[in-house]
N, C-alpha and C positions, 0 to 999 in steps of 0.2 A: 504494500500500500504506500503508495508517496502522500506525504503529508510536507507542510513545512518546519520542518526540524527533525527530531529523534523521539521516536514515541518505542515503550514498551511496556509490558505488563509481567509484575510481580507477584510471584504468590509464595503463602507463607501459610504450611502447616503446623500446629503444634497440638499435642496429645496432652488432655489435662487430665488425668485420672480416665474416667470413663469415657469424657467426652473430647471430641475432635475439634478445633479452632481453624479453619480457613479464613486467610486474610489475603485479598488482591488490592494490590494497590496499580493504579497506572498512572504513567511518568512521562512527561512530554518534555521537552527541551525545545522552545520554540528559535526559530532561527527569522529575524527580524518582524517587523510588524504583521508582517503577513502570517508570519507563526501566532501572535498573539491574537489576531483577529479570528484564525482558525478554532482554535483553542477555547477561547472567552463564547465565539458563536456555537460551536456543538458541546457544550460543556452539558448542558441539559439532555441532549439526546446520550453522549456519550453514558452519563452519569445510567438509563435507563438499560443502554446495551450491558453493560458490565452488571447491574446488579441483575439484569436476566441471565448474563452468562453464567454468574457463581451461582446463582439458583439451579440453572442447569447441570451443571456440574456437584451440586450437593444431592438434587434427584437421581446423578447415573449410578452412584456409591454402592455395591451393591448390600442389600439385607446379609446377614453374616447374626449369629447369635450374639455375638459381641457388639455391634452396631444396634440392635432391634432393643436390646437390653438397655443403653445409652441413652439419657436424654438428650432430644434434640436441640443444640445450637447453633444457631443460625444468623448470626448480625450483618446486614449489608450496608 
């Protein structure tokens, strides 16, 4: 995807006891005004595609007894 600057997406799992923590962060490095006008304009849309992507990605997980037993956490 071309954009203007350097864009990518972090993610960060951590195991608290029973339950799972997924955190994605995304990181853009805009490269002159035209990065910031990108950026500032799809900030609202972006914000929607990522909190459906980690939603997706916490529905593929598969059931497991050790998963089913876990309370669900889920922060987007």
């Amino acid at each position: 995807m071309k954009v203007p600057g350097r864009a990518w997406l972090q993610f960060e799992i951590e195991a608290q006891g029973p339950a799972t923590t997924i955190r994605q962060t995304a990181i853009f490095d805009p490269v002159g005004m035209l990065g910031l006008l990108y950026w500032y304009a799809l900030y609202p849309l972006h914000e929607l595609i990522f909190a459906g992507m980690l939603r997706g990605i916490v529905k593929a997980i598969p059931v497991t007894p050790r998963t089913a037993a876990a309370p669900e956490k889920f922060d987007v």
